[in-house]
N, CA, C and O atoms as a Tinker XYZ file with bonds, in Angstrom:
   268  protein
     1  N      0.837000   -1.184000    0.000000    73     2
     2  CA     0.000000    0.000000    0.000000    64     1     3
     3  C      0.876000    1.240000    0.000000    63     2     4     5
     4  O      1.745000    1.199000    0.871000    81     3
     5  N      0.869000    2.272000   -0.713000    73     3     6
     6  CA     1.076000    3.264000   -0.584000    64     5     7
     7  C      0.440000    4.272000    0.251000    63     6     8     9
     8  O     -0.781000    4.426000    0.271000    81     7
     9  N      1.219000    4.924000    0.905000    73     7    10
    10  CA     1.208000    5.845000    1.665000    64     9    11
    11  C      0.453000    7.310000    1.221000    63    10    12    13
    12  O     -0.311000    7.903000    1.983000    81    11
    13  N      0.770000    7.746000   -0.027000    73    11    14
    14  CA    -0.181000    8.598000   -0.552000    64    13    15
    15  C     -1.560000    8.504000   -1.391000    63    14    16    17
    16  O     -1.543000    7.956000   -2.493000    81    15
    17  N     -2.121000    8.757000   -1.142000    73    15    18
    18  CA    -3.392000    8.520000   -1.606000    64    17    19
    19  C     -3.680000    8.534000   -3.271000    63    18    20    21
    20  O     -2.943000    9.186000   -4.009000    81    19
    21  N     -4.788000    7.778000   -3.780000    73    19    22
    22  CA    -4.661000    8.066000   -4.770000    64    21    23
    23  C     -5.191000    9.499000   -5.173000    63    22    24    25
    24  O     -6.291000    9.718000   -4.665000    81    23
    25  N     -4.717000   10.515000   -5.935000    73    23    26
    26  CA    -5.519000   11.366000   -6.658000    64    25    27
    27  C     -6.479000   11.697000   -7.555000    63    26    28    29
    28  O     -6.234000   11.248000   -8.674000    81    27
    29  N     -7.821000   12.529000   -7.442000    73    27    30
    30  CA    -8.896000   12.348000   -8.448000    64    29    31
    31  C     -8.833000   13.751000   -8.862000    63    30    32    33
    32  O     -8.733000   14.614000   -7.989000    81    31
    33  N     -8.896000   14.162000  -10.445000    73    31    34
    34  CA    -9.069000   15.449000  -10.906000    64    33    35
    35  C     -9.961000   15.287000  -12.076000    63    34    36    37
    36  O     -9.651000   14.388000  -12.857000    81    35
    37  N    -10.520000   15.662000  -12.215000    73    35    38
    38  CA   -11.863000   15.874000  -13.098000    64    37    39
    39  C    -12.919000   14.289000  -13.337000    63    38    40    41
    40  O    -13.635000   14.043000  -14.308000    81    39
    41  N    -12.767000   13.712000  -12.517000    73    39    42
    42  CA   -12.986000   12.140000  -12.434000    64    41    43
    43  C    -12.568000   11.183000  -12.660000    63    42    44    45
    44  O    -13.130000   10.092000  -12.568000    81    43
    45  N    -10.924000   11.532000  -13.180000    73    43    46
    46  CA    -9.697000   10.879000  -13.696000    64    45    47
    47  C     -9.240000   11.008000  -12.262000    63    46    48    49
    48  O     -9.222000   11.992000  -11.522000    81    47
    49  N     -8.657000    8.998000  -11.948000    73    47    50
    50  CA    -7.761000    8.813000  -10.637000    64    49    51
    51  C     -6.406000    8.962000  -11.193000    63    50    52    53
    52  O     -6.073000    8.494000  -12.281000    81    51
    53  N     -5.797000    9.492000  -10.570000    73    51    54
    54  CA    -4.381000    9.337000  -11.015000    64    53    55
    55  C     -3.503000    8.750000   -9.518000    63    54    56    57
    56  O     -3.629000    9.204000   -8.381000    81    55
    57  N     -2.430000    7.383000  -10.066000    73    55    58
    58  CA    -1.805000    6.923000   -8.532000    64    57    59
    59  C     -0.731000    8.174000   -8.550000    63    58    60    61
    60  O     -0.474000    8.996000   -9.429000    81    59
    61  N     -0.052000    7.924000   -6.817000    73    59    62
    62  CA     0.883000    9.275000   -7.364000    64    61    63
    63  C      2.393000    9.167000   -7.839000    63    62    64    65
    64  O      3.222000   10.037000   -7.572000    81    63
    65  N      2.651000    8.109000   -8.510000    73    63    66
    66  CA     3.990000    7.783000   -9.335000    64    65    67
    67  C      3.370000    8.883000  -10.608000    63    66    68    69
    68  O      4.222000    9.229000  -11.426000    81    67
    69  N      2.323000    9.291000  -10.754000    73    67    70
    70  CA     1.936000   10.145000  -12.399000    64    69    71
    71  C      2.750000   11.531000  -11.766000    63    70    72    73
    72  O      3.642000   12.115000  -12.380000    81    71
    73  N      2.395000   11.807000  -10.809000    73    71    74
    74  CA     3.284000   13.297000  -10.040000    64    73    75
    75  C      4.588000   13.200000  -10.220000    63    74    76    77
    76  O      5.358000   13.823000  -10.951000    81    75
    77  N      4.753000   12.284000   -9.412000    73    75    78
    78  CA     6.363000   11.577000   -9.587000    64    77    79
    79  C      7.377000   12.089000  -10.891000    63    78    80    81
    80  O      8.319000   12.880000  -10.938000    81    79
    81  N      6.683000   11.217000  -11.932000    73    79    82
    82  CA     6.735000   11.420000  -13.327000    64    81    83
    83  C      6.937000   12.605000  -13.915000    63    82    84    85
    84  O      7.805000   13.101000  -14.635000    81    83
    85  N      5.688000   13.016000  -13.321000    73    83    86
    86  CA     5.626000   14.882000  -14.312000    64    85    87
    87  C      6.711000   15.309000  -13.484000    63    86    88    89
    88  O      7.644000   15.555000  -14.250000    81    87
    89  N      7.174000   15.592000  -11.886000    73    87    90
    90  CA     7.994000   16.266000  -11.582000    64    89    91
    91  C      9.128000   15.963000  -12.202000    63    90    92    93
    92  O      9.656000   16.972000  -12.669000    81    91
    93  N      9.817000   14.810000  -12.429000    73    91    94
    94  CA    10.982000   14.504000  -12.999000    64    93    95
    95  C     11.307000   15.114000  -13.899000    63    94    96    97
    96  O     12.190000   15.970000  -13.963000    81    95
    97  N     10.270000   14.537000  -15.090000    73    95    98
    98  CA     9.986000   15.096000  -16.102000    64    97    99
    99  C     10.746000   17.062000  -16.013000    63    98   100   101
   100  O     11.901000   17.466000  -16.143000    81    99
   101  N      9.722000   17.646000  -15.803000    73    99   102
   102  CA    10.189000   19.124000  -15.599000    64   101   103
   103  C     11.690000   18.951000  -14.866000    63   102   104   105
   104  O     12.517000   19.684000  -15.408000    81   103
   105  N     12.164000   18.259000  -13.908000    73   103   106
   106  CA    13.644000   19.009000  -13.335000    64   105   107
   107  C     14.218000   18.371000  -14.563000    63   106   108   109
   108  O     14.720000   19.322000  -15.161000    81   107
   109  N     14.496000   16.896000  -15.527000    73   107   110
   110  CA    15.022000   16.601000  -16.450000    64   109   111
   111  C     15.476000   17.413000  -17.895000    63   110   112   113
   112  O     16.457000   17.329000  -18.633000    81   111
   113  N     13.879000   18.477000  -17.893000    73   111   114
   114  CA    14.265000   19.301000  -19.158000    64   113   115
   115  C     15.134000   20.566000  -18.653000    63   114   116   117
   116  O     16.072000   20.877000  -19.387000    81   115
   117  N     14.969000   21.185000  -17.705000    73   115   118
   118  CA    15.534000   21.911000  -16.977000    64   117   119
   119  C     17.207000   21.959000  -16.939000    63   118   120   121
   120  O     17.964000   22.880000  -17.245000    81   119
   121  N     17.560000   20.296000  -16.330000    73   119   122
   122  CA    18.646000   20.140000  -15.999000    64   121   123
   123  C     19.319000   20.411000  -17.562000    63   122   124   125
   124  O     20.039000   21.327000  -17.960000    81   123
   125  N     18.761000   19.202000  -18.270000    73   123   126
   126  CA    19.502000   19.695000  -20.020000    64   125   127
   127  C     19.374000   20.707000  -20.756000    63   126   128   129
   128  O     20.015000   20.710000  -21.807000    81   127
   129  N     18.648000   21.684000  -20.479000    73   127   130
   130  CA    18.488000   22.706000  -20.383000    64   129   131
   131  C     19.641000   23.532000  -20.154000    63   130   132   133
   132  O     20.199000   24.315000  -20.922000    81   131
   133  N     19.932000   23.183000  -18.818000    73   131   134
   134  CA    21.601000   23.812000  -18.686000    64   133   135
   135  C     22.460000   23.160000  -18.856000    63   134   136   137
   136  O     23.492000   23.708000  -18.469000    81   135
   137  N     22.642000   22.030000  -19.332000    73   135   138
   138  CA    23.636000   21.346000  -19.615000    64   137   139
   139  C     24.211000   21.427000  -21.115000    63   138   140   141
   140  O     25.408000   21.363000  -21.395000    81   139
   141  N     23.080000   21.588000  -22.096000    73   139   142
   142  CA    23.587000   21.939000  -23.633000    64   141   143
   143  C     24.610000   22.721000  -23.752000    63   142   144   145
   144  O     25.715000   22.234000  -23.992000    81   143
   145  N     24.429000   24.098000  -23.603000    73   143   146
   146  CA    25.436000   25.162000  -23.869000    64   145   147
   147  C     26.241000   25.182000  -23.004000    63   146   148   149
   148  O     27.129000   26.022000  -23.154000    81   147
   149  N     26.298000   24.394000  -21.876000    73   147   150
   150  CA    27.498000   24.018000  -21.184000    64   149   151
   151  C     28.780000   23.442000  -21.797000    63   150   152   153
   152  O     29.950000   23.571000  -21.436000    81   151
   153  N     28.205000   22.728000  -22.888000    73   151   154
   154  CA    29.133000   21.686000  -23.769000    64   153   155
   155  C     29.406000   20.330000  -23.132000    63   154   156   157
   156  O     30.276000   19.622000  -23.640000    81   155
   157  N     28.778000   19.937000  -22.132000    73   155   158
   158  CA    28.959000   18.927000  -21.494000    64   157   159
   159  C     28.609000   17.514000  -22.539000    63   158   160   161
   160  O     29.052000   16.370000  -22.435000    81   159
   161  N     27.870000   17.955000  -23.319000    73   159   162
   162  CA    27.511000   16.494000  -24.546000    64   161   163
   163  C     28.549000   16.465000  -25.162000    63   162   164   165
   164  O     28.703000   15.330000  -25.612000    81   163
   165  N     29.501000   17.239000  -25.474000    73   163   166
   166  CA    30.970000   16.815000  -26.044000    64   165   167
   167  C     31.644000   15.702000  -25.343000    63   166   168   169
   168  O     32.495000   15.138000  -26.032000    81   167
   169  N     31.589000   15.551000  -24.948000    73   167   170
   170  CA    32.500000   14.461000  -23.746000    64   169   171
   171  C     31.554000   13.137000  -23.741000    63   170   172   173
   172  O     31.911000   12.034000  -23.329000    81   171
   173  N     30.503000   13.404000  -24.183000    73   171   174
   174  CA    29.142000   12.176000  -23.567000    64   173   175
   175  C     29.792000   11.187000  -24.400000    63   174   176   177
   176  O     30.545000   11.702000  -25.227000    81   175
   177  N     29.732000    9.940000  -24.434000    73   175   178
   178  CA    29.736000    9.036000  -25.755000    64   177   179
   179  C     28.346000    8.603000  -26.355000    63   178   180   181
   180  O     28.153000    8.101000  -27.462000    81   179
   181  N     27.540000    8.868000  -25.507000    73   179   182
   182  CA    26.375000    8.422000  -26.710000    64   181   183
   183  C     25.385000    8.916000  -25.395000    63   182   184   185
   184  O     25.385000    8.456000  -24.254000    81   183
   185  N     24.567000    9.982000  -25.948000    73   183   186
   186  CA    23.892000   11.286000  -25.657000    64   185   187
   187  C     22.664000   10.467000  -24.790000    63   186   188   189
   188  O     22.579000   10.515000  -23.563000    81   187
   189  N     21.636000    9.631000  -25.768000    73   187   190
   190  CA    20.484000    9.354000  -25.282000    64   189   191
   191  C     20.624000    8.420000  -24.222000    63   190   192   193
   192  O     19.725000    8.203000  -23.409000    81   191
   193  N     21.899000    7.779000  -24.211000    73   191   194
   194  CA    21.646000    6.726000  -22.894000    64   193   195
   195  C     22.116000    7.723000  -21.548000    63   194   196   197
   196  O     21.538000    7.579000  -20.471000    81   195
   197  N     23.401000    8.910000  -21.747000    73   195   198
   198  CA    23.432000    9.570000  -20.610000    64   197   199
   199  C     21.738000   10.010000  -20.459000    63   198   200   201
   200  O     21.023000    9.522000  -19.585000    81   199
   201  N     21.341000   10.832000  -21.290000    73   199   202
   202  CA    20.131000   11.333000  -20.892000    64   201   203
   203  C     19.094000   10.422000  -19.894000    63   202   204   205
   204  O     18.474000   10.572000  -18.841000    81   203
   205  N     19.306000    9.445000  -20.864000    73   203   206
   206  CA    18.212000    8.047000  -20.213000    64   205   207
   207  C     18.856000    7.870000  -18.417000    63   206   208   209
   208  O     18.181000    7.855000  -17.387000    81   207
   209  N     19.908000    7.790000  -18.523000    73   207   210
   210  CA    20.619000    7.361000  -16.974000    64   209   211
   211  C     20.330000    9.079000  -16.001000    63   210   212   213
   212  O     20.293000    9.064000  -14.770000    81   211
   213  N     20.166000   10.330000  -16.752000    73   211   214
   214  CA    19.688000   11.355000  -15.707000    64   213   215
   215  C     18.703000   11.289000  -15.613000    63   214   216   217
   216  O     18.273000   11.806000  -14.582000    81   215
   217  N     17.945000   10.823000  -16.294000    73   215   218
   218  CA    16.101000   10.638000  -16.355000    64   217   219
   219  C     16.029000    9.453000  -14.705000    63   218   220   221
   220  O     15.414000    9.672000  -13.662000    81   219
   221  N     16.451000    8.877000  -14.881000    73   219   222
   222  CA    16.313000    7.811000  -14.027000    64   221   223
   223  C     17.248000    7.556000  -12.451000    63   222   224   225
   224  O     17.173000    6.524000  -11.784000    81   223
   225  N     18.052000    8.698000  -12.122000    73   223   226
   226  CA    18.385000    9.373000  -11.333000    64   225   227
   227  C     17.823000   10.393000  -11.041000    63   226   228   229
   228  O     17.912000   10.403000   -9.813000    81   227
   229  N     17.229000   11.386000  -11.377000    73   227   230
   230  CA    15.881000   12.165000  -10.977000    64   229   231
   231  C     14.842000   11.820000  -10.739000    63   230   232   233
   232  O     14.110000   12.480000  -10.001000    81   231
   233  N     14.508000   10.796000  -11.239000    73   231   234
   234  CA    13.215000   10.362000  -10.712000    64   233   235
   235  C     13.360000    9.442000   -9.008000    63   234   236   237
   236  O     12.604000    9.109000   -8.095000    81   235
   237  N     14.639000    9.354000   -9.309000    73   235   238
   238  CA    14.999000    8.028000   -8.218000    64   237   239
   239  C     14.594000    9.215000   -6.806000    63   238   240   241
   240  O     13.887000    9.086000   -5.806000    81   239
   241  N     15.583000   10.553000   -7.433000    73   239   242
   242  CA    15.759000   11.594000   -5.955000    64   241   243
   243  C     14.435000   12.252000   -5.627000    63   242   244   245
   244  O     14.241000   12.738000   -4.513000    81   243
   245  N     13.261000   12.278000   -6.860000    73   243   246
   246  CA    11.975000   12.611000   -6.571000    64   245   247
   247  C     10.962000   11.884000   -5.974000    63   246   248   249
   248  O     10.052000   12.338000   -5.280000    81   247
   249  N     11.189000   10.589000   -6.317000    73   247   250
   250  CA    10.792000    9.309000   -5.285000    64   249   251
   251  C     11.052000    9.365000   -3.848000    63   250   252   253
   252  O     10.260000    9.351000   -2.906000    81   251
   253  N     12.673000    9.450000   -3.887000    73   251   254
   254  CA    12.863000    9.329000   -2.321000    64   253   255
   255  C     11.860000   10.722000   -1.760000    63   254   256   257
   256  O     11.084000   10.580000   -0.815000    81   255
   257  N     11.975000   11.677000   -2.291000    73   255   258
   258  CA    11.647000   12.970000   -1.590000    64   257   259
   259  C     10.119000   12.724000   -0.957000    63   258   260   261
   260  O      9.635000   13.035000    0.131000    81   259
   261  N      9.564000   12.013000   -2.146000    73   259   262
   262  CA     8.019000   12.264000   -2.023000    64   261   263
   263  C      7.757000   10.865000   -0.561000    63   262   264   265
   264  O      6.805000   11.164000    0.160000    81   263
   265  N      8.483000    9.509000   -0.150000    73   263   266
   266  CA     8.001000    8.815000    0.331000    64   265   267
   267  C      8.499000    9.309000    1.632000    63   266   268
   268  O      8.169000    8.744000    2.674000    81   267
């Protein structure tokens, strides 16, 4: 059982891993956001899996936050 309840908005339940999600989501574009013109993708070897591995480290630190 989860600890937070589920959420209802316009008669749509949503569990709250969908919050979870969207928050990530937003700090993820954010973070690459500042990371482009940083030049930090020069160095990457292959772009979409770093991306994929910050996607999934943000969500990890938005998880912990929320439980």
């Amino acid at each position: 059982m989860s600890v937070l309840p589920v959420i209802v908005i316009f008669g749509l339940s949503f569990p709250p891993i969908f919050f979870e999600i969207l928050v990530s989501l937003l700090l993820f574009w954010l973070v690459r956001r500042l990371l482009t013109p940083s030049g930090l993708y020069d160095f990457v070897w292959h772009p979409a899996l770093f991306n994929t591995a910050l996607y999934c480290c943000l969500f990890y630190l938005v998880s912990r936050l929320f439980v």
